[in-house]
C-alpha atoms as an extended CHARMM CRD file, in Angstrom:
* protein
*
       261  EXT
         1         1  UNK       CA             15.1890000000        0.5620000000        5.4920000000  PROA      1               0.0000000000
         2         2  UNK       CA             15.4260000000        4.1300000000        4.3340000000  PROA      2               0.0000000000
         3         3  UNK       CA             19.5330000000        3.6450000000        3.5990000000  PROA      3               0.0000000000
         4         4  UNK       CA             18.1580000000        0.7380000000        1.3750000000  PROA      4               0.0000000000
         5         5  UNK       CA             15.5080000000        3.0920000000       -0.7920000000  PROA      5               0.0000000000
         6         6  UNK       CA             17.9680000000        5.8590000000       -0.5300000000  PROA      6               0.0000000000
         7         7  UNK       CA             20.6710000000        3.9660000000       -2.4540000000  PROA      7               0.0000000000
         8         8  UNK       CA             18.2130000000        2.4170000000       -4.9030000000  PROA      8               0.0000000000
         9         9  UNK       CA             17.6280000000        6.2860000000       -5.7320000000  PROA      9               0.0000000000
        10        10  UNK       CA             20.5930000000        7.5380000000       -6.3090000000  PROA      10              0.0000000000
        11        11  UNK       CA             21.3040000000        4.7180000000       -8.3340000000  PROA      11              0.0000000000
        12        12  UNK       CA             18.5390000000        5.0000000000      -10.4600000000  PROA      12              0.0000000000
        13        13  UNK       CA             19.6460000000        8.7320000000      -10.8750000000  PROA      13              0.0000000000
        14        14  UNK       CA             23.1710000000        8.0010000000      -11.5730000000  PROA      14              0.0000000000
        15        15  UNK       CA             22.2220000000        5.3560000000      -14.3900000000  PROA      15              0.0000000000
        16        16  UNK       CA             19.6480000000        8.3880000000      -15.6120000000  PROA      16              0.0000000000
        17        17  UNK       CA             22.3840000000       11.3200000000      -15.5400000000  PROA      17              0.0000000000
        18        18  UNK       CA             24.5460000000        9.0520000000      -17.6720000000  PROA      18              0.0000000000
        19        19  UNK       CA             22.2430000000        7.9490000000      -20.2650000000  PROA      19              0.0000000000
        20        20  UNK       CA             20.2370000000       11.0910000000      -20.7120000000  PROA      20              0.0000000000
        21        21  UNK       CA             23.0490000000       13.3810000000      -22.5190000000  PROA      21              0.0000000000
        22        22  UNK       CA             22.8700000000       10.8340000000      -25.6960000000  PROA      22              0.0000000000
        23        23  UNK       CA             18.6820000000        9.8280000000      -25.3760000000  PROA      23              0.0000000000
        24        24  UNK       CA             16.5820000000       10.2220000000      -27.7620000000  PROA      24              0.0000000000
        25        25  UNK       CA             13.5580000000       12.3340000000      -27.5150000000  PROA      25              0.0000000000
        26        26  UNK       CA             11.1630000000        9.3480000000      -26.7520000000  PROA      26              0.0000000000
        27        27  UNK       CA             14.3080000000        8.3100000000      -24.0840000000  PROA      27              0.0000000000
        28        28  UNK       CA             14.5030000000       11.9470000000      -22.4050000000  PROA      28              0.0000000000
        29        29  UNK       CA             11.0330000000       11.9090000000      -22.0270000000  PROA      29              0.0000000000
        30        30  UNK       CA             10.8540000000        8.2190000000      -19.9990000000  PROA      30              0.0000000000
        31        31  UNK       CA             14.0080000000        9.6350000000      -18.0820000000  PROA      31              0.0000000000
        32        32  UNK       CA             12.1960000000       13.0560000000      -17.2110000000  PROA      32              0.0000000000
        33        33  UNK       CA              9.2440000000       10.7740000000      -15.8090000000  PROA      33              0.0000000000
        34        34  UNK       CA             11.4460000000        9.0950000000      -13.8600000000  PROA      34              0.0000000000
        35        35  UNK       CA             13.0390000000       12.2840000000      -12.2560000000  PROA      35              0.0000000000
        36        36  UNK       CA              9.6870000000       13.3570000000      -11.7790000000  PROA      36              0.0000000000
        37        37  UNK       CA              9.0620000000        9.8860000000       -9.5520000000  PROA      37              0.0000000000
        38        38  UNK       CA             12.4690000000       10.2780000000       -7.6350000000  PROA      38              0.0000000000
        39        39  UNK       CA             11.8790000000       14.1730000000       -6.9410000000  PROA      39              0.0000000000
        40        40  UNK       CA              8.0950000000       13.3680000000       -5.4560000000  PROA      40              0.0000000000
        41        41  UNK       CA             10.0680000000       10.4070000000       -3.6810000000  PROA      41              0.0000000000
        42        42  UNK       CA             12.3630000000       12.6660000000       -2.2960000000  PROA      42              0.0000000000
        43        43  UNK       CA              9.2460000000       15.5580000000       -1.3670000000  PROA      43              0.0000000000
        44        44  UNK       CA              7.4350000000       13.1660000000        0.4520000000  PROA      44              0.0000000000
        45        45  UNK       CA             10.6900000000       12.6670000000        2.3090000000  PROA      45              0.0000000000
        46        46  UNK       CA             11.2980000000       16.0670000000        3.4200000000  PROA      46              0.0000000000
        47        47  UNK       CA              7.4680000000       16.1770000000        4.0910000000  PROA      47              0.0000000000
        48        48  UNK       CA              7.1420000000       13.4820000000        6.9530000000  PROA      48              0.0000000000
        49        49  UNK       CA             10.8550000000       13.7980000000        8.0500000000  PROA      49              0.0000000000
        50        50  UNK       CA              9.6760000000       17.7630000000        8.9020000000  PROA      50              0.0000000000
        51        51  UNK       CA              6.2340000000       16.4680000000       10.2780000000  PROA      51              0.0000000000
        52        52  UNK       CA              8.3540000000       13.7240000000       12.5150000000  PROA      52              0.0000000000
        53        53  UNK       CA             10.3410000000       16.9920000000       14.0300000000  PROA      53              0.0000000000
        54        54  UNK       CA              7.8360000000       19.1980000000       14.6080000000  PROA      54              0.0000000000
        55        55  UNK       CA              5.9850000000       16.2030000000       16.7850000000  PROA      55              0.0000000000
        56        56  UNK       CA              9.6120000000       15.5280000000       18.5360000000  PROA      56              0.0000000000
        57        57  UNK       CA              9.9870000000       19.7040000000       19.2970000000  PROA      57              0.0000000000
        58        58  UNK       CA              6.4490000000       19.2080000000       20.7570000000  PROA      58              0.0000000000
        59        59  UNK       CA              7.0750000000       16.3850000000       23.2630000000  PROA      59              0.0000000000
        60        60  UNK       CA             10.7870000000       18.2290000000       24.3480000000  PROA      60              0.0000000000
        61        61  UNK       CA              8.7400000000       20.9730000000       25.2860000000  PROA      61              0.0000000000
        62        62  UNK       CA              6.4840000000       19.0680000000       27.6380000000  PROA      62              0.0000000000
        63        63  UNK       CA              9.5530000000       17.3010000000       28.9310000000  PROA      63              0.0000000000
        64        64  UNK       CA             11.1060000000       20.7610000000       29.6700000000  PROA      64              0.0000000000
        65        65  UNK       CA              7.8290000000       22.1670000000       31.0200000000  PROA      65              0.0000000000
        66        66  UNK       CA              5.9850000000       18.9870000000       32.7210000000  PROA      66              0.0000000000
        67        67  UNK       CA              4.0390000000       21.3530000000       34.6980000000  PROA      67              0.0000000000
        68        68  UNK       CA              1.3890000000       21.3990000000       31.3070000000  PROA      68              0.0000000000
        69        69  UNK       CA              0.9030000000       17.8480000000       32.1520000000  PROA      69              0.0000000000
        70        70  UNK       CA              0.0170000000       18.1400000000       35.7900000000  PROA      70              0.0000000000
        71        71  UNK       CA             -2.5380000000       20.7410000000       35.0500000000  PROA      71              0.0000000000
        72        72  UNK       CA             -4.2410000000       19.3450000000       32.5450000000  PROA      72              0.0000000000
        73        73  UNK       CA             -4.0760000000       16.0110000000       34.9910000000  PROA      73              0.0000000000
        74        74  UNK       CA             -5.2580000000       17.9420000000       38.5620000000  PROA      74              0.0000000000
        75        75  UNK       CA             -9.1880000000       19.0420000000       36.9130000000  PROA      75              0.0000000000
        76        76  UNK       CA            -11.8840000000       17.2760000000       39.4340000000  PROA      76              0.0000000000
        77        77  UNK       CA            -15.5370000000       16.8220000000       38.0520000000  PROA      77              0.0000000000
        78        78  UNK       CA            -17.5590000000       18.2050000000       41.1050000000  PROA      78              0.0000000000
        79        79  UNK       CA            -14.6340000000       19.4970000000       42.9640000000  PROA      79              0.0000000000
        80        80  UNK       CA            -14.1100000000       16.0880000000       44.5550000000  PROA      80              0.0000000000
        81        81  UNK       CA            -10.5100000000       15.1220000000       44.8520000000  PROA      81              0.0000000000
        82        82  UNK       CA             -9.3910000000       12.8390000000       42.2270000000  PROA      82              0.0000000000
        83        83  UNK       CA            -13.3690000000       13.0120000000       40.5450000000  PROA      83              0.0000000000
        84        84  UNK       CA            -14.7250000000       10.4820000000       43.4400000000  PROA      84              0.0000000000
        85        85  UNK       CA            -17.4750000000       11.0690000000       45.6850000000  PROA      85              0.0000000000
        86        86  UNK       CA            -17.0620000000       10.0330000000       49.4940000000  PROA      86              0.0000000000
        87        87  UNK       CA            -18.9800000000        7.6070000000       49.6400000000  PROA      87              0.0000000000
        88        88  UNK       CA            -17.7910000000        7.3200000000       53.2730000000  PROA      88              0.0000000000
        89        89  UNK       CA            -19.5560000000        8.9840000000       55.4380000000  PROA      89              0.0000000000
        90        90  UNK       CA            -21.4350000000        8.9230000000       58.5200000000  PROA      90              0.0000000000
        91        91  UNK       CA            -24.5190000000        8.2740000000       57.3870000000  PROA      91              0.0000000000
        92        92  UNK       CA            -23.6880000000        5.2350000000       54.9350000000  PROA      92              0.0000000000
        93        93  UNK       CA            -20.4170000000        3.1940000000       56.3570000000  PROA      93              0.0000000000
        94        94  UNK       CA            -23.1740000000        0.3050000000       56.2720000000  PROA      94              0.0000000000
        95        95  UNK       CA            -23.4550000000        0.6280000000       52.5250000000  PROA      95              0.0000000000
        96        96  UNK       CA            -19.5460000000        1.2090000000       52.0350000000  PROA      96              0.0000000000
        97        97  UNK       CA            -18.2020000000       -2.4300000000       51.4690000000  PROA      97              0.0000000000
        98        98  UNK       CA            -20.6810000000       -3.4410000000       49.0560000000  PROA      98              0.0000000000
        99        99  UNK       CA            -21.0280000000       -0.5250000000       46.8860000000  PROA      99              0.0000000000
       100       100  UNK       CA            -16.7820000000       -0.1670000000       46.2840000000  PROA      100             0.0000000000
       101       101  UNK       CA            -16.8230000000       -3.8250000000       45.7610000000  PROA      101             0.0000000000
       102       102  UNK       CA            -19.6050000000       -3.1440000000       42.5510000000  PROA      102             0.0000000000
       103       103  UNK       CA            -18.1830000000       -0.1290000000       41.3880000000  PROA      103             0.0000000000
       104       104  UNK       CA            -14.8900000000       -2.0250000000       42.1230000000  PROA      104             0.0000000000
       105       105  UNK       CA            -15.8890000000       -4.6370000000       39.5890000000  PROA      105             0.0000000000
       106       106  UNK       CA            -17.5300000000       -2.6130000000       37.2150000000  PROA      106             0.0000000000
       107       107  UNK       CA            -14.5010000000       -0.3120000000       36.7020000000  PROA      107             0.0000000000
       108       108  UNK       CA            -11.8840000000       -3.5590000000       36.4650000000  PROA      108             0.0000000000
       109       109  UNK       CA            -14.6370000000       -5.0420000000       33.8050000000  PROA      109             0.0000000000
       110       110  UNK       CA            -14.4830000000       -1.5630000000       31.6180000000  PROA      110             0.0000000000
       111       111  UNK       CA            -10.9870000000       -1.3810000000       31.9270000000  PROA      111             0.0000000000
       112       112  UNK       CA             -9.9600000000       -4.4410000000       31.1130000000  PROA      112             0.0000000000
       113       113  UNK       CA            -12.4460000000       -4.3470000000       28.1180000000  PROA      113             0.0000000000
       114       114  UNK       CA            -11.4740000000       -0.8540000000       26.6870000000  PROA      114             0.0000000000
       115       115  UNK       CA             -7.4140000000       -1.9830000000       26.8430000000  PROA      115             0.0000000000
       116       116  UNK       CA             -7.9870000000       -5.0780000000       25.1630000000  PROA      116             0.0000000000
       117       117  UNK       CA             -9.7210000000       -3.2280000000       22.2710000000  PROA      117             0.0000000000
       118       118  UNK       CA             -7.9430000000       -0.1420000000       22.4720000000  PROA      118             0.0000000000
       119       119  UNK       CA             -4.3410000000       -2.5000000000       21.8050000000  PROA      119             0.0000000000
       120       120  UNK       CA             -6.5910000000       -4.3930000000       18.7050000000  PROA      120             0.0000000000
       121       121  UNK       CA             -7.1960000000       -1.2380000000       17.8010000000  PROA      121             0.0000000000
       122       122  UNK       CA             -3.8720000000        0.0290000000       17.6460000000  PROA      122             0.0000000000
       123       123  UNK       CA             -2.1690000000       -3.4790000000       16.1310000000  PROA      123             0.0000000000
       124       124  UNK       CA             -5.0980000000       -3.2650000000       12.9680000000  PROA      124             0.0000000000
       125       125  UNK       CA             -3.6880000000        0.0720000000       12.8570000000  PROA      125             0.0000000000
       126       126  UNK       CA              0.1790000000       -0.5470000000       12.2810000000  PROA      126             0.0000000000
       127       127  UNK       CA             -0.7000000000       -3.3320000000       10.6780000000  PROA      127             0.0000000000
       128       128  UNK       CA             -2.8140000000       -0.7780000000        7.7870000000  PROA      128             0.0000000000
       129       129  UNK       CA              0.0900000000        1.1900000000        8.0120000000  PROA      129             0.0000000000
       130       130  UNK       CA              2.8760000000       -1.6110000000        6.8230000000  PROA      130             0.0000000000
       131       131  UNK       CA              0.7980000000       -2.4850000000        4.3370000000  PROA      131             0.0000000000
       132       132  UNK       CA              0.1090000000        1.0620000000        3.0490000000  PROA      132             0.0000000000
       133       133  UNK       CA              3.5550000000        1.5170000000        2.6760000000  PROA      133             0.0000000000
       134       134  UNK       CA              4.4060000000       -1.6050000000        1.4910000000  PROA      134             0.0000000000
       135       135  UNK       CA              2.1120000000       -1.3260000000       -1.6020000000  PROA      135             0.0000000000
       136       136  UNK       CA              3.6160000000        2.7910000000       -2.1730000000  PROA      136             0.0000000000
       137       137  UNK       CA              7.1240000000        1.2820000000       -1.9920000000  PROA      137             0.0000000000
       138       138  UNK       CA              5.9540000000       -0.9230000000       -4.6790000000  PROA      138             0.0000000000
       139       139  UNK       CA              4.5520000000        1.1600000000       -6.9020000000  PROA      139             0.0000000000
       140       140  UNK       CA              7.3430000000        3.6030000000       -6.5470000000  PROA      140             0.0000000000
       141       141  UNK       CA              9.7670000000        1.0970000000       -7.8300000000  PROA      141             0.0000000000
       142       142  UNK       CA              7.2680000000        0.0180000000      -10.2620000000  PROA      142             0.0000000000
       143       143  UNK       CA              7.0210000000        3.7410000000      -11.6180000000  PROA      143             0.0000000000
       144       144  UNK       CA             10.9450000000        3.6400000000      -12.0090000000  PROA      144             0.0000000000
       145       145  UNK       CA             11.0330000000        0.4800000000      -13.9860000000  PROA      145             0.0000000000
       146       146  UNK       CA             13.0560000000       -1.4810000000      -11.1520000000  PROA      146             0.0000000000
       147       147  UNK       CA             10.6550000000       -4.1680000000      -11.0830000000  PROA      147             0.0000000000
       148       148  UNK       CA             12.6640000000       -6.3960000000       -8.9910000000  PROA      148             0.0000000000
       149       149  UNK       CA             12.6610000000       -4.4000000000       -6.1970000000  PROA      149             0.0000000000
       150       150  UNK       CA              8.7880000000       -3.5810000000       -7.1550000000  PROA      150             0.0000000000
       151       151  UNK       CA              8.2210000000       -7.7480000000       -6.7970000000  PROA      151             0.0000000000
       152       152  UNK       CA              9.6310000000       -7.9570000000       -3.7440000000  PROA      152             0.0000000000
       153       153  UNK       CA              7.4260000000       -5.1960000000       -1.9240000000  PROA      153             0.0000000000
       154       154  UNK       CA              4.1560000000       -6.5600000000       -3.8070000000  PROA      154             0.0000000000
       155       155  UNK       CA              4.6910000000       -9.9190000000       -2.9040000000  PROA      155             0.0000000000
       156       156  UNK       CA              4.8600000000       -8.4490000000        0.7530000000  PROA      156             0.0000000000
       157       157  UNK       CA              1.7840000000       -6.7780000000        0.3990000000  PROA      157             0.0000000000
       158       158  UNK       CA              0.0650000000       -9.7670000000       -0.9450000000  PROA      158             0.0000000000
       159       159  UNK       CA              1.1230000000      -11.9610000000        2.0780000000  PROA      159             0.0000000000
       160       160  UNK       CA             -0.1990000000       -8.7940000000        4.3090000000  PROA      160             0.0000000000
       161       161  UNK       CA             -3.0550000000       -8.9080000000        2.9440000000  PROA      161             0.0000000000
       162       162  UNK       CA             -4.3120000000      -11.9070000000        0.5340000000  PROA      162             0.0000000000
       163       163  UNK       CA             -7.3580000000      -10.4350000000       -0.2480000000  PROA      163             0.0000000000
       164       164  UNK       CA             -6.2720000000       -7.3660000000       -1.8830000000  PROA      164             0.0000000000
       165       165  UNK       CA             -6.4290000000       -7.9980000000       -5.5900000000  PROA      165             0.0000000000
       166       166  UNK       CA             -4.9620000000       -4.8600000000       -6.1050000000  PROA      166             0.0000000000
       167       167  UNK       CA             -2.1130000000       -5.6720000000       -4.5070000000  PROA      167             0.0000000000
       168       168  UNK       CA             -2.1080000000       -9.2170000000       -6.5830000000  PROA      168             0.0000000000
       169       169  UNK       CA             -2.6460000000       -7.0350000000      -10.1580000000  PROA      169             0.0000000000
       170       170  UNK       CA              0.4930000000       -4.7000000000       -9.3520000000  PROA      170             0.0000000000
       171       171  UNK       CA              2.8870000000       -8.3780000000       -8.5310000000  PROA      171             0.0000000000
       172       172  UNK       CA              1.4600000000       -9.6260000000      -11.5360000000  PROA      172             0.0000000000
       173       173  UNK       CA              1.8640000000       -7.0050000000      -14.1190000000  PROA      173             0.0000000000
       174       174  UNK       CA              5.8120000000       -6.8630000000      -12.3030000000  PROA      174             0.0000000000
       175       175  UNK       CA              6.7600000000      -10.6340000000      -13.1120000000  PROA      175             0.0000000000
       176       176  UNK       CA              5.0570000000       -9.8410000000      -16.7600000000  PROA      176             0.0000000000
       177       177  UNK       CA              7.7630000000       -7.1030000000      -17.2190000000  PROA      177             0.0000000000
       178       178  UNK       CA             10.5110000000       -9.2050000000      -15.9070000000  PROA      178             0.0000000000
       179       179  UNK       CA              9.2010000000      -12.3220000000      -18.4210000000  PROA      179             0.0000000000
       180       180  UNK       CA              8.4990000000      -14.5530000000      -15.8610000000  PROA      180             0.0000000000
       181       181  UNK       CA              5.7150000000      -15.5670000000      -17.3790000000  PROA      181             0.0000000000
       182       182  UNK       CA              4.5060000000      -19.0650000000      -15.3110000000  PROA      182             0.0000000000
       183       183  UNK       CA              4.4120000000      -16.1260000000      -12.0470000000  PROA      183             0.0000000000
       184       184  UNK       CA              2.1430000000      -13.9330000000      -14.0160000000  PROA      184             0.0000000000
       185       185  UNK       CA              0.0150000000      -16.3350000000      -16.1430000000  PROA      185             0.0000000000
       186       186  UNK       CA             -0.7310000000      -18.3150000000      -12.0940000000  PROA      186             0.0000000000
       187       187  UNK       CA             -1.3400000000      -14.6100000000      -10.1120000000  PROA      187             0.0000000000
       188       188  UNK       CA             -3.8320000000      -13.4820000000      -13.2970000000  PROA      188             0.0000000000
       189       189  UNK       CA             -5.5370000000      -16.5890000000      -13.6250000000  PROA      189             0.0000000000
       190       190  UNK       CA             -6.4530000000      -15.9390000000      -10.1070000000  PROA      190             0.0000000000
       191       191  UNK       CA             -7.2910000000      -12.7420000000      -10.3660000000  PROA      191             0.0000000000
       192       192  UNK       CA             -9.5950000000      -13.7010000000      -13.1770000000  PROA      192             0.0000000000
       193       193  UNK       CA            -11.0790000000      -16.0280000000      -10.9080000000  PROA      193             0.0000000000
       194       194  UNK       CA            -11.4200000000      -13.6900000000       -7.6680000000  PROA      194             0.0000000000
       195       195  UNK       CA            -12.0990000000      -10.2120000000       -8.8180000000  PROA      195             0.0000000000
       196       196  UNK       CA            -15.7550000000       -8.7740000000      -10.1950000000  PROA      196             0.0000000000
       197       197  UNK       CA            -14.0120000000       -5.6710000000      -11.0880000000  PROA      197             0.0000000000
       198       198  UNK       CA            -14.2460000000       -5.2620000000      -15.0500000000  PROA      198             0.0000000000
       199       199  UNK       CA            -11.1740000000       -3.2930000000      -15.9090000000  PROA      199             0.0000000000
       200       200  UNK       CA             -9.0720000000       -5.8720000000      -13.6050000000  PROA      200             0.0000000000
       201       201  UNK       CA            -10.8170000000       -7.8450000000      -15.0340000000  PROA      201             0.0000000000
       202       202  UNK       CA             -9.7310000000       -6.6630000000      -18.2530000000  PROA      202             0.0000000000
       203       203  UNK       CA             -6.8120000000       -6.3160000000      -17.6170000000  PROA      203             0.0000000000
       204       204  UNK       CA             -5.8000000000      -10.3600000000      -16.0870000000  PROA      204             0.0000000000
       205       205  UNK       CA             -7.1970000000      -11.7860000000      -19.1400000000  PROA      205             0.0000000000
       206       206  UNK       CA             -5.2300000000       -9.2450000000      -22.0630000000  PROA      206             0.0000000000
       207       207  UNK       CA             -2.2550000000      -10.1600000000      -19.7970000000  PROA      207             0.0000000000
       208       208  UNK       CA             -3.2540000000      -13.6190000000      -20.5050000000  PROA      208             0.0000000000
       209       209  UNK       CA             -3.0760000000      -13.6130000000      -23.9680000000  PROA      209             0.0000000000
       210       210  UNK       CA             -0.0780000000      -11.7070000000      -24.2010000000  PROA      210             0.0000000000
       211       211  UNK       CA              1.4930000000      -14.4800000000      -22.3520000000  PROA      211             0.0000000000
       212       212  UNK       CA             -0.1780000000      -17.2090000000      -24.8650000000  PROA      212             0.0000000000
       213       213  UNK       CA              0.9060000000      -14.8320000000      -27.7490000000  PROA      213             0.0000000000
       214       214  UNK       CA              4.7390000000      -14.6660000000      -26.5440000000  PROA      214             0.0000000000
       215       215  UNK       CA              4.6450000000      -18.9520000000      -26.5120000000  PROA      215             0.0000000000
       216       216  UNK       CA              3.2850000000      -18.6080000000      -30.2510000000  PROA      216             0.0000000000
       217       217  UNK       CA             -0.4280000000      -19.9670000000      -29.0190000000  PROA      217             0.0000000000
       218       218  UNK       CA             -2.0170000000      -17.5650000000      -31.1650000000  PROA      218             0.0000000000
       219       219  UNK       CA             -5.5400000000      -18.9150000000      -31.1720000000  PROA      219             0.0000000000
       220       220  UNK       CA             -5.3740000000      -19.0410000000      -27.6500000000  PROA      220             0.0000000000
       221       221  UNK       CA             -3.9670000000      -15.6040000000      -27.5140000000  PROA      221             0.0000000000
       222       222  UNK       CA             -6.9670000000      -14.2390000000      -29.3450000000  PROA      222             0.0000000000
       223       223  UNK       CA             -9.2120000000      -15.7830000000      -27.2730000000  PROA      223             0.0000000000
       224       224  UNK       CA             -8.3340000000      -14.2280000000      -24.4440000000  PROA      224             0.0000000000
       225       225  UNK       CA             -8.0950000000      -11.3050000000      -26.4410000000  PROA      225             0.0000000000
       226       226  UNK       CA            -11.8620000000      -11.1850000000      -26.9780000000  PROA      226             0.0000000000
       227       227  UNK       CA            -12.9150000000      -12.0670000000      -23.4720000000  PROA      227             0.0000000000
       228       228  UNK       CA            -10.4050000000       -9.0930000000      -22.0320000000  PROA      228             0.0000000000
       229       229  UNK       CA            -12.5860000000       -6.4330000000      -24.8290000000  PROA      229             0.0000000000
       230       230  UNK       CA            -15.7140000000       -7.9000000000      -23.8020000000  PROA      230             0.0000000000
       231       231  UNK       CA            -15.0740000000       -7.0570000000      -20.2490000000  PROA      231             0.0000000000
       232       232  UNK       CA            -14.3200000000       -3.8240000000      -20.6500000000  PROA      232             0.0000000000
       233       233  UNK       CA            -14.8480000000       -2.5970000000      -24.1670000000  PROA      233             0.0000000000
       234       234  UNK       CA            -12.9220000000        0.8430000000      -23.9450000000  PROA      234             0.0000000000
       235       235  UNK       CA             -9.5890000000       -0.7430000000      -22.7780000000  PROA      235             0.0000000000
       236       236  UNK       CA             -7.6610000000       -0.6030000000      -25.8970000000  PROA      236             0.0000000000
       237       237  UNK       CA             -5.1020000000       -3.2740000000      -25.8540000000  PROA      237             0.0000000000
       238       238  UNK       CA             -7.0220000000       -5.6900000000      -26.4280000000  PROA      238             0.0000000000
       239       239  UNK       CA             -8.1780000000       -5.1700000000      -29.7760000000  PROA      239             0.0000000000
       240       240  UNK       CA             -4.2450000000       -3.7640000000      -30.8430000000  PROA      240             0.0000000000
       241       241  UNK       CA             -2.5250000000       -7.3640000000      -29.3800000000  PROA      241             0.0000000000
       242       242  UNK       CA             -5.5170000000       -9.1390000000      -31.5950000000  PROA      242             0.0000000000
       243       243  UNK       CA             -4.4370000000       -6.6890000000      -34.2900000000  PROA      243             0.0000000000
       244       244  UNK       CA             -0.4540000000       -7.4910000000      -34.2640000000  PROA      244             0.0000000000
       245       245  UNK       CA             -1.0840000000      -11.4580000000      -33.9480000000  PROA      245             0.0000000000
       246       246  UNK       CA             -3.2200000000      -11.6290000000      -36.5850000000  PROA      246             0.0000000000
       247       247  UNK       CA             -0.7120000000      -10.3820000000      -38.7960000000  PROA      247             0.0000000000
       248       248  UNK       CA              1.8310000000      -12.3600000000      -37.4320000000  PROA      248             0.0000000000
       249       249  UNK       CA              4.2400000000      -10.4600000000      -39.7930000000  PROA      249             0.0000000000
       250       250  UNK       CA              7.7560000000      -10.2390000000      -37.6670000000  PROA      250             0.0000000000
       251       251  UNK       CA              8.0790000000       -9.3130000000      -33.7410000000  PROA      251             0.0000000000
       252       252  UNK       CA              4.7660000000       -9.2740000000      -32.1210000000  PROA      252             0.0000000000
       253       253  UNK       CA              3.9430000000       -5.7340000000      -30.7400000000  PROA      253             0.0000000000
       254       254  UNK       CA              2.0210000000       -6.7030000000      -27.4950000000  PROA      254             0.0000000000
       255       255  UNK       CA              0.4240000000       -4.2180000000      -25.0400000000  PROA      255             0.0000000000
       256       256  UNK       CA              0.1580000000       -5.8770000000      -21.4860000000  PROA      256             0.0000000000
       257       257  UNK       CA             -1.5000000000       -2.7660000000      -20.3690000000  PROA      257             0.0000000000
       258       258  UNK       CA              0.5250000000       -1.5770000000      -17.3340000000  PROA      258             0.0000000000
       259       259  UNK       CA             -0.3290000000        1.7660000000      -18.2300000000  PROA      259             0.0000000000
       260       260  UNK       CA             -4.2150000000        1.2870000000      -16.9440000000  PROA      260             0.0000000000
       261       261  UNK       CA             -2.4080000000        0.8780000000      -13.4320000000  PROA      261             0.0000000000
């Protein structure tokens, strides 16, 4: 896994090292916020690699010095060996059967119990964890414009987890950039449908038009248009995609808003 993001980066920083000598200023500046991606890539790398060793130096000295273990293991409540009362003696023998038969059962029961939701505990957990970094390895490669990597992870995260619509608005916006527009026009016509956030909201349905606008359904394009402003007035790109196909002078200049994300 990490020889697989590892060579993704240093190919995205060779391509940037050879372009960026002849860029423009508008291109330096892209290729500077892409350096800035792949050296917080690389931070966060050094980060948990150094938390991962301290953890690992921590368990070799236990190993080396188990005697930490055993006293933290040989503490008795009441000063009874191994925290049980003797419940054996010679003034109860009668009552011994029966009562370590209950307590027995009662401590199987618990036990039982508290492992079964202690391992449902920890599965829910890893299975946060994948899709945490699922979604971050998306968005990372989103960030860096290498959106087929980017649809890969997202489409991950969406089988992970289908209700996460933020998940489904980050694979959406992806197949937009790579013009795959039947993928993005079905995942933001459900997103329409699912989510009651407005700028998502927003955001599915100026996507929509876009994608009417690039197949020359102009009418259609502005109607979407309208619904995406009404839903969130102080999103922009709306009103500018209305703008540019209402002209409908030359290339269309289309916002599909990835920048909100």
């Amino acid at each position: 896994m990490f020889k697989h993001v590892f060579a993704s980066m240093n190919e995205k920083l060779n391509e940037i090292m050879i372009h960026y000598p002849n860029a423009n200023a508008d291109q330096k500046k892209l290729h500077d916020e892409q350096l800035a991606v792949l050296k917080q890539f690389s931070d966060t790398f050094i980060e948990q690699w150094l938390q991962f060793e301290e953890k690992m130096a921590d368990f070799r000295d236990l190993q080396l010095d188990p005697s930490i273990a055993l006293q933290q293991g040989q503490s008795s409540p009441q000063g009874y060996a191994g925290g049980k009362p003797p419940y054996g003696t010679a003034h109860n023998d009668e009552l011994k059967p029966p009562a370590d038969a209950i307590l027995g059962s009662a401590t199987e029961a618990y036990a039982s119990g508290a492992a079964a939701h202690a391992e449902e505990a920890v599965l829910e957990s890893e299975a946060e964890y994948e899709r945490t970094q699922t979604m971050m390895r998306g968005q990372g490669y989103f960030k860096l414009f290498m959106f087929r990597q980017a649809a890969q992870h997202f489409e991950e995260a969406v089988r992970l987890s289908p209700d996460d619509n933020r998940a489904l608005l980050f694979l959406a916006m992806t197949y937009m950039h790579l013009q795959e527009w039947h993928e993005a026009q079905r995942h933001f016509q459900f997103l329409v449908e699912v989510t009651d956030y407005a700028k998502w909201r927003a955001l599915a349905l100026n996507a929509l038009g876009c994608i009417q606008a690039v197949r020359m359904n102009l009418e259609q394009a502005a109607k979407y248009f309208e619904k995406a402003h009404e839903a969130d007035p102080e999103f922009a790109d709306p009103l500018s995609n209305m703008k540019s196909c209402q002209q409908q002078a030359g290339h269309l200049s289309l916002y599909f808003g990835s920048g909100q994300l």
